[in-house]
mmCIF file of the N, C-alpha and C atoms, coordinates in Angstrom:
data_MODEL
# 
_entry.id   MODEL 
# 
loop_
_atom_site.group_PDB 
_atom_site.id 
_atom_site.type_symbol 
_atom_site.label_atom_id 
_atom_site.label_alt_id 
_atom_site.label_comp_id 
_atom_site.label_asym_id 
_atom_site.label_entity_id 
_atom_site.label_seq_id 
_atom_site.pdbx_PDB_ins_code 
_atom_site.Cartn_x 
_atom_site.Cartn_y 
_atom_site.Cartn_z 
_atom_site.occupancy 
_atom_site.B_iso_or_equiv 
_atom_site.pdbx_formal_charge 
_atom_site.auth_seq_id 
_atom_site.auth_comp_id 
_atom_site.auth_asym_id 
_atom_site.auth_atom_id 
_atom_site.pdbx_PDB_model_num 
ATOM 1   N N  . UNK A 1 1  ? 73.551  95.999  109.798 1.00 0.00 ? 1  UNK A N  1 
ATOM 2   C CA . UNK A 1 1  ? 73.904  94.881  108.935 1.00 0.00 ? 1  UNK A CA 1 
ATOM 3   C C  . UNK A 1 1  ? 73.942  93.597  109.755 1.00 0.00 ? 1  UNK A C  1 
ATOM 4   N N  . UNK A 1 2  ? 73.595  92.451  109.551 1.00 0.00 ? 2  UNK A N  1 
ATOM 5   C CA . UNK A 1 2  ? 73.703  91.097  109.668 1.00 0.00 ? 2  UNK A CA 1 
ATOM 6   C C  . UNK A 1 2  ? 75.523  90.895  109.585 1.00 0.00 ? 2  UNK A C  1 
ATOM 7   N N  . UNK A 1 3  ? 75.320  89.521  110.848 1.00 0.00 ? 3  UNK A N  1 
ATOM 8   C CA . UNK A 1 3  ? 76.399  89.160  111.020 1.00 0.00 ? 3  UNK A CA 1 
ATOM 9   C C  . UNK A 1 3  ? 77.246  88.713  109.749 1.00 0.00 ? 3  UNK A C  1 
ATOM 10  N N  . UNK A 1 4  ? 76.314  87.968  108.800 1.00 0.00 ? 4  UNK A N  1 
ATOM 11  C CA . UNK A 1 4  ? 76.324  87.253  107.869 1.00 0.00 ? 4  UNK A CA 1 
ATOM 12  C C  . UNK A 1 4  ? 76.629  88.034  106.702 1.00 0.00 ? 4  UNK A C  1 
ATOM 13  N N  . UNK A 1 5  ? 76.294  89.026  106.867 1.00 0.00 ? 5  UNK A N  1 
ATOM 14  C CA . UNK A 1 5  ? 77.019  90.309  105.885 1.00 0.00 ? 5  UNK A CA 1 
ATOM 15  C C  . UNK A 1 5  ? 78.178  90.635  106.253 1.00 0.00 ? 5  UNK A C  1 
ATOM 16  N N  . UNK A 1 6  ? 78.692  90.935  107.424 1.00 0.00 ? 6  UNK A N  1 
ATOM 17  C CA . UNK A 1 6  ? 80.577  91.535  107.654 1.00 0.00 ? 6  UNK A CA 1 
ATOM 18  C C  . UNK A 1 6  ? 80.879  89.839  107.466 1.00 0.00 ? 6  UNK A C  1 
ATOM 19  N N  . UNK A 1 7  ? 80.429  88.713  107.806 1.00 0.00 ? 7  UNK A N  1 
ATOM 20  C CA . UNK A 1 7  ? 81.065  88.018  107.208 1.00 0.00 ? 7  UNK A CA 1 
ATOM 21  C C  . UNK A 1 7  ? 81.812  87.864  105.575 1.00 0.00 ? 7  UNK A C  1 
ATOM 22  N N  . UNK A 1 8  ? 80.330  88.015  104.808 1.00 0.00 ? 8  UNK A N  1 
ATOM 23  C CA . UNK A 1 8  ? 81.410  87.927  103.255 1.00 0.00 ? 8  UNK A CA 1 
ATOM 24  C C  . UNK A 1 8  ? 81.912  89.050  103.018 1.00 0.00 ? 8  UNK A C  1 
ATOM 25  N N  . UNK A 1 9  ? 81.647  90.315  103.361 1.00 0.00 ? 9  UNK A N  1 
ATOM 26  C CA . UNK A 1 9  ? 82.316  91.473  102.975 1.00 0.00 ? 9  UNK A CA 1 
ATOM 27  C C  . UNK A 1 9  ? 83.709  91.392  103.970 1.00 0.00 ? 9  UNK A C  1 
ATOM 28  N N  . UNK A 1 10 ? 83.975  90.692  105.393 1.00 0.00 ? 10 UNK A N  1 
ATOM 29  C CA . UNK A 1 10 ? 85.452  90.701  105.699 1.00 0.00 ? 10 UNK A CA 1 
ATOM 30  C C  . UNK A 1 10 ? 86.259  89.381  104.556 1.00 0.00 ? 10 UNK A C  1 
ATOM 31  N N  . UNK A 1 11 ? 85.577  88.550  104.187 1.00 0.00 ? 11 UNK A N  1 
ATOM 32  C CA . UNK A 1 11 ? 85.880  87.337  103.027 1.00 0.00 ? 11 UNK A CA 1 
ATOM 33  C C  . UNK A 1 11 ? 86.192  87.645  102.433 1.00 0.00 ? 11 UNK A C  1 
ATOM 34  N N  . UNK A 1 12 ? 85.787  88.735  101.135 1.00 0.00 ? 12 UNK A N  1 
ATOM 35  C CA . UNK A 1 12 ? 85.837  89.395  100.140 1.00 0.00 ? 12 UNK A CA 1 
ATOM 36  C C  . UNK A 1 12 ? 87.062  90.351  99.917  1.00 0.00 ? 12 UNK A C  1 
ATOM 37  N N  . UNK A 1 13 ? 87.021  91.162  101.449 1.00 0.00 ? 13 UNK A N  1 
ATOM 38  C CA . UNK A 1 13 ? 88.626  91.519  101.500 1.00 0.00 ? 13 UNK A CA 1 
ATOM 39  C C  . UNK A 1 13 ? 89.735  91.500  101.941 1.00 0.00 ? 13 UNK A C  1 
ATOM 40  N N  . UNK A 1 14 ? 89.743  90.010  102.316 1.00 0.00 ? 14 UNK A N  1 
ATOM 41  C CA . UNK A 1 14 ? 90.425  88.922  102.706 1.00 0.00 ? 14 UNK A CA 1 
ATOM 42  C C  . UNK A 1 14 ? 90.993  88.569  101.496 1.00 0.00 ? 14 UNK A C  1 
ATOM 43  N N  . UNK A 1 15 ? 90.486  87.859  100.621 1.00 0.00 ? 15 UNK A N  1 
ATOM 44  C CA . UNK A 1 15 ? 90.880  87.394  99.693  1.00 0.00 ? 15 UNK A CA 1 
ATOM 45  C C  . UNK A 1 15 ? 91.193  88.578  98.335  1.00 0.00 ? 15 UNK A C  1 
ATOM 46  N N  . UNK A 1 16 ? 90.986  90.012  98.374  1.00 0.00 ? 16 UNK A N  1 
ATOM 47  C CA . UNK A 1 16 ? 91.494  90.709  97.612  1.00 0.00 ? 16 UNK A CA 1 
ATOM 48  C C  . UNK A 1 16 ? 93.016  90.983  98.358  1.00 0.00 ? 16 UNK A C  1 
ATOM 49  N N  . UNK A 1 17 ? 92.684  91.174  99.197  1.00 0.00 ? 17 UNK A N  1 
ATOM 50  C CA . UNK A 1 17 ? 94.267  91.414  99.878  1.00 0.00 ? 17 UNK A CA 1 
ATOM 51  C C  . UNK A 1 17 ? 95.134  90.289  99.974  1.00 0.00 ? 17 UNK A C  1 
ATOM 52  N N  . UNK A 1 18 ? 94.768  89.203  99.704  1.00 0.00 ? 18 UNK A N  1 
ATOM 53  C CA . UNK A 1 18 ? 95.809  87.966  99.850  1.00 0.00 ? 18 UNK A CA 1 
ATOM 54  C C  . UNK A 1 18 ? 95.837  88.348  97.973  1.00 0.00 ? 18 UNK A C  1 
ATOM 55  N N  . UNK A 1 19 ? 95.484  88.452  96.791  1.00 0.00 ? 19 UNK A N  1 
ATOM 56  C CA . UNK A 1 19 ? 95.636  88.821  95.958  1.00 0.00 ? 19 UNK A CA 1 
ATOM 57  C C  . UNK A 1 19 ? 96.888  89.731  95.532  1.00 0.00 ? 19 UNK A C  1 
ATOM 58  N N  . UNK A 1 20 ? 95.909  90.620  96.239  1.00 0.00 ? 20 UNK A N  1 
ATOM 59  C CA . UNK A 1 20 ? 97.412  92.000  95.808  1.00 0.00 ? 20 UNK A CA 1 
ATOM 60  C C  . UNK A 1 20 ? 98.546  91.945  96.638  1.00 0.00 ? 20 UNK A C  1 
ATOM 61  N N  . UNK A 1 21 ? 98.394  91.145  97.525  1.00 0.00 ? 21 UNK A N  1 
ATOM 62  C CA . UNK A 1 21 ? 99.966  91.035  98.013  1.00 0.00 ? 21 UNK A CA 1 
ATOM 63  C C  . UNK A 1 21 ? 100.260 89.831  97.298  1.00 0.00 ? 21 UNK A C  1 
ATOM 64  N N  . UNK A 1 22 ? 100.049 88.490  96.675  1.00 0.00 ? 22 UNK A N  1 
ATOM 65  C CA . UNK A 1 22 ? 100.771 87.893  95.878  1.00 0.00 ? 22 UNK A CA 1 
ATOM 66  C C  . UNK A 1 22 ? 100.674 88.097  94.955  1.00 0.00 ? 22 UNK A C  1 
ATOM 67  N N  . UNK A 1 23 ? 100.573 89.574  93.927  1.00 0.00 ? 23 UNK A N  1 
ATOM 68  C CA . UNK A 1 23 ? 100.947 89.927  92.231  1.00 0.00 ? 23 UNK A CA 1 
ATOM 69  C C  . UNK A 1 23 ? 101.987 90.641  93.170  1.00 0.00 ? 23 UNK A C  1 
ATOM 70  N N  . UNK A 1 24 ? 102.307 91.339  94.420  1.00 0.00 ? 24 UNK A N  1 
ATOM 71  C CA . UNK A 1 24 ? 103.692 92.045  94.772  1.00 0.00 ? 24 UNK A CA 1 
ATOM 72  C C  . UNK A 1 24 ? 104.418 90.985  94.741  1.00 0.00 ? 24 UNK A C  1 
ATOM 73  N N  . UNK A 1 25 ? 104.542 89.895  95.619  1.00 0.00 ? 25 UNK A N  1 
ATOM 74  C CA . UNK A 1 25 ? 105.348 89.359  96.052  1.00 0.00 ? 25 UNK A CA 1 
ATOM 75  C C  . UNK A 1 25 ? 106.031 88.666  94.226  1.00 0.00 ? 25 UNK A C  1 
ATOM 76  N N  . UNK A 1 26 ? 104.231 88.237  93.663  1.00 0.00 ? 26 UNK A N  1 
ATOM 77  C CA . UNK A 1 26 ? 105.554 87.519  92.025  1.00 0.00 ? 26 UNK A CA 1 
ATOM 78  C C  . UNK A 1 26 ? 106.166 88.471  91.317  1.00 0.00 ? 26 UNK A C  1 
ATOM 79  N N  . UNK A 1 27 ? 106.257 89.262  91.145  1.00 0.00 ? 27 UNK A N  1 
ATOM 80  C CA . UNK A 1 27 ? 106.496 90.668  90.453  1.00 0.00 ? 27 UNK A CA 1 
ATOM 81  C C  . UNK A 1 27 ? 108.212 91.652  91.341  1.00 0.00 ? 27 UNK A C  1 
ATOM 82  N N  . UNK A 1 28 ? 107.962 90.916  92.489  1.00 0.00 ? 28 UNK A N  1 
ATOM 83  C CA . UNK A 1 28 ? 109.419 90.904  92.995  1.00 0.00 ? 28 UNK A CA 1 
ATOM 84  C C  . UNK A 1 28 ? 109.870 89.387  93.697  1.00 0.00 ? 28 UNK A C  1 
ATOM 85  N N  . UNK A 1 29 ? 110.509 88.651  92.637  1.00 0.00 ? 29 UNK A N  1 
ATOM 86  C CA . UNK A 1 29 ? 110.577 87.448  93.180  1.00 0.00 ? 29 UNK A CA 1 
ATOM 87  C C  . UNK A 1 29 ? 112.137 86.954  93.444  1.00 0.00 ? 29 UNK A C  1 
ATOM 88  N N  . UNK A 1 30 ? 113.229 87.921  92.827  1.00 0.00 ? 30 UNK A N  1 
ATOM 89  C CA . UNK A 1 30 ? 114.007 87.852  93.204  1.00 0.00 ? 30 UNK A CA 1 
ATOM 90  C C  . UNK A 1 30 ? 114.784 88.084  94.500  1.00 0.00 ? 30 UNK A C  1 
ATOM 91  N N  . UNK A 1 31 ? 113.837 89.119  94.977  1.00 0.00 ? 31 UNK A N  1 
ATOM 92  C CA . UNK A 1 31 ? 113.783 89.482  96.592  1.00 0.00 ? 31 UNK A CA 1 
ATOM 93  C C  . UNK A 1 31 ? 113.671 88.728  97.527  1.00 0.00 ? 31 UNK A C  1 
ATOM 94  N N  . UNK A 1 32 ? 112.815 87.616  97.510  1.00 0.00 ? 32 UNK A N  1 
ATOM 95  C CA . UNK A 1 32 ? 112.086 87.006  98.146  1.00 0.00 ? 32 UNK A CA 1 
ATOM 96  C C  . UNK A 1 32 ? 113.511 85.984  98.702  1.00 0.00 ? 32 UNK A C  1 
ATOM 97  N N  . UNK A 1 33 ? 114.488 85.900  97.889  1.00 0.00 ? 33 UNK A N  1 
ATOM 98  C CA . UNK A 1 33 ? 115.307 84.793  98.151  1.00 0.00 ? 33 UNK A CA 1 
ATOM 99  C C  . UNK A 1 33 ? 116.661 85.133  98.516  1.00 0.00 ? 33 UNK A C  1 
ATOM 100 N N  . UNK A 1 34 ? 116.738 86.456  98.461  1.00 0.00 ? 34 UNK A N  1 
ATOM 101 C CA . UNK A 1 34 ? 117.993 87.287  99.119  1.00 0.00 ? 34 UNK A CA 1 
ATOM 102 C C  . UNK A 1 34 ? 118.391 87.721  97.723  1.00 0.00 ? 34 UNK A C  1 
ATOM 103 N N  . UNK A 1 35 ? 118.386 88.169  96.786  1.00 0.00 ? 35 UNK A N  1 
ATOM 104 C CA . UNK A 1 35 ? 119.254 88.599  95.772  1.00 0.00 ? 35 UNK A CA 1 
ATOM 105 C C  . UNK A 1 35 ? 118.406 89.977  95.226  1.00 0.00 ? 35 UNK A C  1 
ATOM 106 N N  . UNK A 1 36 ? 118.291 90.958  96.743  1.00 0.00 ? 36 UNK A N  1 
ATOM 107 C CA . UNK A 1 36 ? 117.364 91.811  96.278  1.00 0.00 ? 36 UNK A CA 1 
ATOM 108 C C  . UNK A 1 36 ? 118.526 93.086  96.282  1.00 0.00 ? 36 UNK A C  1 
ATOM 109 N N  . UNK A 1 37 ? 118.132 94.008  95.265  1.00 0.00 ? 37 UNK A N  1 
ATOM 110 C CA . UNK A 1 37 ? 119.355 95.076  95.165  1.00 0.00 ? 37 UNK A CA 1 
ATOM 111 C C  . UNK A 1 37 ? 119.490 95.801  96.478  1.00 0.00 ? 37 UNK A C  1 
ATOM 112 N N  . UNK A 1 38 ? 120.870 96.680  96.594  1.00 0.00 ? 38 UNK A N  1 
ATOM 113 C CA . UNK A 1 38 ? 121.028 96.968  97.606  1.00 0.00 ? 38 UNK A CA 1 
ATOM 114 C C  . UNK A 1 38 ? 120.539 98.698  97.090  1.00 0.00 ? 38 UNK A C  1 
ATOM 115 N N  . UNK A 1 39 ? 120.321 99.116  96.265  1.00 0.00 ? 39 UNK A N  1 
ATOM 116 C CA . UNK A 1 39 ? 120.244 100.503 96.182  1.00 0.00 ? 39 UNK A CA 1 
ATOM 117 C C  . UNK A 1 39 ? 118.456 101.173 96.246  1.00 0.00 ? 39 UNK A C  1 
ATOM 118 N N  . UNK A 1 40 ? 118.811 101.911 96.536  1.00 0.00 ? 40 UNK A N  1 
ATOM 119 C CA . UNK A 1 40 ? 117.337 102.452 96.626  1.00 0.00 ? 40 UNK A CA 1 
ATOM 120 C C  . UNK A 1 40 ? 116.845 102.789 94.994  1.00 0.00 ? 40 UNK A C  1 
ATOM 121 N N  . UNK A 1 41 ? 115.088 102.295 94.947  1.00 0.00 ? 41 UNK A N  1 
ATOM 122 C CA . UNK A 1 41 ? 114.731 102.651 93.812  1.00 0.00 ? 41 UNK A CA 1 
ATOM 123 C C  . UNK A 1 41 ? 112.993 102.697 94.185  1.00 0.00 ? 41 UNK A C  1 
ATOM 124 N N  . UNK A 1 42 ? 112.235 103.368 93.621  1.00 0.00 ? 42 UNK A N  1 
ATOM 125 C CA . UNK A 1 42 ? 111.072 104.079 93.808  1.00 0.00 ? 42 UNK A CA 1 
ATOM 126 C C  . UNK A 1 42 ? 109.664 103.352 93.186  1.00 0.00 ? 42 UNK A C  1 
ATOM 127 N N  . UNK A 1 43 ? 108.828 103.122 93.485  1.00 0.00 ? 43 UNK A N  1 
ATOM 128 C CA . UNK A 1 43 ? 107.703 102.282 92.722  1.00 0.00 ? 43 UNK A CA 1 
ATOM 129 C C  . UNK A 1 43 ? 107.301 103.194 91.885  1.00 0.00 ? 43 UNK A C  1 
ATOM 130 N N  . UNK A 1 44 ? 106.543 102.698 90.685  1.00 0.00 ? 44 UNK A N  1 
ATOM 131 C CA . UNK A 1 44 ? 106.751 103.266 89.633  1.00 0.00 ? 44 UNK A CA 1 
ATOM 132 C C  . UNK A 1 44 ? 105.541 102.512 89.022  1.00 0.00 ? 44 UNK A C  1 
ATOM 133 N N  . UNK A 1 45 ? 104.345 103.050 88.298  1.00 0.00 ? 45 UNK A N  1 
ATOM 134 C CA . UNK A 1 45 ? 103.411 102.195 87.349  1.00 0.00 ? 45 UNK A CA 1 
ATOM 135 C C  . UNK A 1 45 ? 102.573 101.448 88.201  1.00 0.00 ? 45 UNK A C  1 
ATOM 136 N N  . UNK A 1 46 ? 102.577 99.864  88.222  1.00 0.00 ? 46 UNK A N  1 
ATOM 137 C CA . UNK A 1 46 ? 101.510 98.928  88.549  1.00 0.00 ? 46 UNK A CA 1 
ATOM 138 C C  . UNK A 1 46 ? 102.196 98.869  89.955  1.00 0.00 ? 46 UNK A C  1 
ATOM 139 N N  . UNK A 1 47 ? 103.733 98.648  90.359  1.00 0.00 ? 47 UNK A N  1 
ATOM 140 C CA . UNK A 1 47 ? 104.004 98.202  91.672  1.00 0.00 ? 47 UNK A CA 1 
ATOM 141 C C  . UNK A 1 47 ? 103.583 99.564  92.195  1.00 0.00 ? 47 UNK A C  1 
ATOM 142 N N  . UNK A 1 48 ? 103.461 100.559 92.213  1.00 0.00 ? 48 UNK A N  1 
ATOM 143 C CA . UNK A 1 48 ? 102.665 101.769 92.690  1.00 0.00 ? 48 UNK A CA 1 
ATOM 144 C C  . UNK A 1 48 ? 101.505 101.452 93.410  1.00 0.00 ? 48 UNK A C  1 
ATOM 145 N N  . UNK A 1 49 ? 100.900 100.943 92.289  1.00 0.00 ? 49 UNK A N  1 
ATOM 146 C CA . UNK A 1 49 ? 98.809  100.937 92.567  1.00 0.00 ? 49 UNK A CA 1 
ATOM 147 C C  . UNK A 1 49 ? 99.129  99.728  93.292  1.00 0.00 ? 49 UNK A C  1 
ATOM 148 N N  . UNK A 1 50 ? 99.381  98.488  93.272  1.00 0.00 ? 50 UNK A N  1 
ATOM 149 C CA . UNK A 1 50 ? 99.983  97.234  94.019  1.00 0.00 ? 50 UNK A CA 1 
ATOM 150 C C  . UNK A 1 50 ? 99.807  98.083  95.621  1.00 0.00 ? 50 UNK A C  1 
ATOM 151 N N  . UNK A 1 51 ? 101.378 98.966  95.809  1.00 0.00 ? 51 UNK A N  1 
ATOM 152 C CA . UNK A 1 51 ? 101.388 99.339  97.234  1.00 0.00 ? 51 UNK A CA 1 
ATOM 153 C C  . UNK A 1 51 ? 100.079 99.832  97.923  1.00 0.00 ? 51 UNK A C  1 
ATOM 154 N N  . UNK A 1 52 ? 99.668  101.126 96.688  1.00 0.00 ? 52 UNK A N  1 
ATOM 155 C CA . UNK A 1 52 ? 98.655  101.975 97.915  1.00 0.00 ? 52 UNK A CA 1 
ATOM 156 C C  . UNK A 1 52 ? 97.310  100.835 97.982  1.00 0.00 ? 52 UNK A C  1 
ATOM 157 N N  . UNK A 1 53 ? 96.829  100.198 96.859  1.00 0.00 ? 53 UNK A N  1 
ATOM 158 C CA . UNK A 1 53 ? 95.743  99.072  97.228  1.00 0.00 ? 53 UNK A CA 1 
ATOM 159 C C  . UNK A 1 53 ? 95.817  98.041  98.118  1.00 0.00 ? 53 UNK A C  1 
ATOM 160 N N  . UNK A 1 54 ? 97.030  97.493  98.439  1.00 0.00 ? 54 UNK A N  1 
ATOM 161 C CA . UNK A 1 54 ? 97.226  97.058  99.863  1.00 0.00 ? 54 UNK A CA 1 
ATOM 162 C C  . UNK A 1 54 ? 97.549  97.918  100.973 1.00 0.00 ? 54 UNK A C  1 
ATOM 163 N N  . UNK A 1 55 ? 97.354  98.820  101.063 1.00 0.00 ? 55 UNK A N  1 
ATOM 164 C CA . UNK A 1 55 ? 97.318  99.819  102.341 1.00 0.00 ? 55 UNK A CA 1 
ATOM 165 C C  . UNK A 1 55 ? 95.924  100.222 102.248 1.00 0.00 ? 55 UNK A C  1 
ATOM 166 N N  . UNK A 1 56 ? 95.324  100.273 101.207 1.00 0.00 ? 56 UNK A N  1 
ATOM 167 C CA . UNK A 1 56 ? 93.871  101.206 101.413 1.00 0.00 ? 56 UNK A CA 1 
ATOM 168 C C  . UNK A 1 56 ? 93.293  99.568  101.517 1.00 0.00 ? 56 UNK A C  1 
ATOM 169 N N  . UNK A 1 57 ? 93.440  98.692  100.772 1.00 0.00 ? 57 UNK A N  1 
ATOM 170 C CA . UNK A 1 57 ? 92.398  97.238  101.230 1.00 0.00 ? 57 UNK A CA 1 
ATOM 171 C C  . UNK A 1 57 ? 92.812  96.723  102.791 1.00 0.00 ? 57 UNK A C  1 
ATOM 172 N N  . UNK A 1 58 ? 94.109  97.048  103.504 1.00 0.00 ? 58 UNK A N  1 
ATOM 173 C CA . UNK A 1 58 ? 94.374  96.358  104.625 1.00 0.00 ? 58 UNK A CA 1 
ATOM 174 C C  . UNK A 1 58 ? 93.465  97.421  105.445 1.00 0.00 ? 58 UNK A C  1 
ATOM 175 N N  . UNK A 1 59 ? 93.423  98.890  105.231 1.00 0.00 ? 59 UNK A N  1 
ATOM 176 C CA . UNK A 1 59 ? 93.018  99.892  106.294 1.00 0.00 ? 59 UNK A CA 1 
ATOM 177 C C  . UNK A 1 59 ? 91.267  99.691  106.125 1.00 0.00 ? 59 UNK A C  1 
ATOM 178 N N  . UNK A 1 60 ? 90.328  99.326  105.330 1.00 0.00 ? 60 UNK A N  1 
ATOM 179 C CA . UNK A 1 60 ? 89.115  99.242  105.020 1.00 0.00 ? 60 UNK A CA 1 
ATOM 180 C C  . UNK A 1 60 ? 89.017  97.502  105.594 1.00 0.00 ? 60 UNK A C  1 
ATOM 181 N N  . UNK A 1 61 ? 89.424  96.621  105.482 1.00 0.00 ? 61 UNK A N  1 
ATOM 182 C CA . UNK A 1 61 ? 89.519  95.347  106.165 1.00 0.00 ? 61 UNK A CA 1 
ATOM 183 C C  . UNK A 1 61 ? 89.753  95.479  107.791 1.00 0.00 ? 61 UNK A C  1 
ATOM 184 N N  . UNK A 1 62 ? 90.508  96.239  108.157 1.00 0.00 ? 62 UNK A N  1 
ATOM 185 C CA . UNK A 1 62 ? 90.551  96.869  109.639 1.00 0.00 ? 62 UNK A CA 1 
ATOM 186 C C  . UNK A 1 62 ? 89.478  97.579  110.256 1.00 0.00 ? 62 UNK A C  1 
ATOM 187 N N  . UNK A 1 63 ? 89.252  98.340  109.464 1.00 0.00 ? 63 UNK A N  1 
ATOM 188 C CA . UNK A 1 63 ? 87.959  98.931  110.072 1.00 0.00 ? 63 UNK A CA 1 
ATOM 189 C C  . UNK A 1 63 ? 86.315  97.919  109.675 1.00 0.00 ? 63 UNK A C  1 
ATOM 190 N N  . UNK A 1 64 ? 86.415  97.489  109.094 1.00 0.00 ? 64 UNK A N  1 
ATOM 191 C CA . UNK A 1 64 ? 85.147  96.418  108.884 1.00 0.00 ? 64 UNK A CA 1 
ATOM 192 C C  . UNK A 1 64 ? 85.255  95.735  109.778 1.00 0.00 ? 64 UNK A C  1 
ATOM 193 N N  . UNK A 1 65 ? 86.331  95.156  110.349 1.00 0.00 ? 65 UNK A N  1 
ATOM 194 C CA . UNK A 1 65 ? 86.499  94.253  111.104 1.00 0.00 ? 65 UNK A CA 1 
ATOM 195 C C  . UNK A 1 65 ? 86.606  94.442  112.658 1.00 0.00 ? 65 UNK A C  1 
ATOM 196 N N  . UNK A 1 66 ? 87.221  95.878  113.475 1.00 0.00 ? 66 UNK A N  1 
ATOM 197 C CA . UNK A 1 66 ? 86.721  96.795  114.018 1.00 0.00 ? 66 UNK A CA 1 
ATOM 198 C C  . UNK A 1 66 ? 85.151  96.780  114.694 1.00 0.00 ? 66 UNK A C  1 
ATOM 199 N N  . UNK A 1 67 ? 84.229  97.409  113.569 1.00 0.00 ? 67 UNK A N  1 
ATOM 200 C CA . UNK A 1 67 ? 82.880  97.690  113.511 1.00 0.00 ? 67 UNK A CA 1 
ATOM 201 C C  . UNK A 1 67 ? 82.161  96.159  113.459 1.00 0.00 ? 67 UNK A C  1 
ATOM 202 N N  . UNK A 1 68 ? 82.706  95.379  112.903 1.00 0.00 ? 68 UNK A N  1 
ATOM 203 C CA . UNK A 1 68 ? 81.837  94.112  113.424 1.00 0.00 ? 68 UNK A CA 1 
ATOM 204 C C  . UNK A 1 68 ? 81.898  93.298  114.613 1.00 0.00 ? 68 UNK A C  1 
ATOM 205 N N  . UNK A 1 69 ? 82.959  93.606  115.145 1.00 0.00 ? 69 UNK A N  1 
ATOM 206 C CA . UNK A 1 69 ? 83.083  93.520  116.451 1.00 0.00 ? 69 UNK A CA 1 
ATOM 207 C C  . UNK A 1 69 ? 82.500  94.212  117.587 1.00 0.00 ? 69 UNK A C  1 
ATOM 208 N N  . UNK A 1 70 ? 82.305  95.346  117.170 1.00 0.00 ? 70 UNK A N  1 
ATOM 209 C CA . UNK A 1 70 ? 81.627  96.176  118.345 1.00 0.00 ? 70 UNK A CA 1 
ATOM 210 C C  . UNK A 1 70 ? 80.152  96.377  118.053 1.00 0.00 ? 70 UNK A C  1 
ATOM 211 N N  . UNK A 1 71 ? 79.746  96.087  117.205 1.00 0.00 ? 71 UNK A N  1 
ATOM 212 C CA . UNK A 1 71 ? 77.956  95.251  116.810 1.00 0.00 ? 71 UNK A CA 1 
ATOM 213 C C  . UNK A 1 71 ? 77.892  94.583  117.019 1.00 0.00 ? 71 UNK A C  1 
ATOM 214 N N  . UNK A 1 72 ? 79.197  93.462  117.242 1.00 0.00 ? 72 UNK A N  1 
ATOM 215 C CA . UNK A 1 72 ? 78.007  91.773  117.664 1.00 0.00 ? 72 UNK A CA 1 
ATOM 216 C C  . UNK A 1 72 ? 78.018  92.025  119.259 1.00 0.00 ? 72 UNK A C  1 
# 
């Protein structure tokens, strides 16, 4: 692949991951400012898919980024 290719494909999930971490962050916004509960409680529904898509988009952005490094 061309340089110019891991370029927009690291772009691409760059900007999905700045995405799905700000629908987490508005979606818990009371947290953000200290008035976050103290008890434990479990993700559940969309904050679910939220978590593992920022772990599977940060771990696929790592390794693209990885591999374009050790090609150029």
């Amino acid at each position: 692949m061309s340089q110019t290719a891991f370029n927009l494909i690291l772009t691409g999930l760059g900007l999905a991951l700045i995405g799905v971490l700000l629908l987490q962050v508005r979606g818990n916004a009371g947290e953000i400012f200290g008035q976050a509960e103290s008890t434990f409680r479990s993700r559940r529904g969309v904050e679910r898919l939220l978590f593992r898509a920022t772990i599977v988009l940060a771990v696929i952005f790592m390794a693209v980024a990885i591999i374009n490094v050790r090609l150029s």
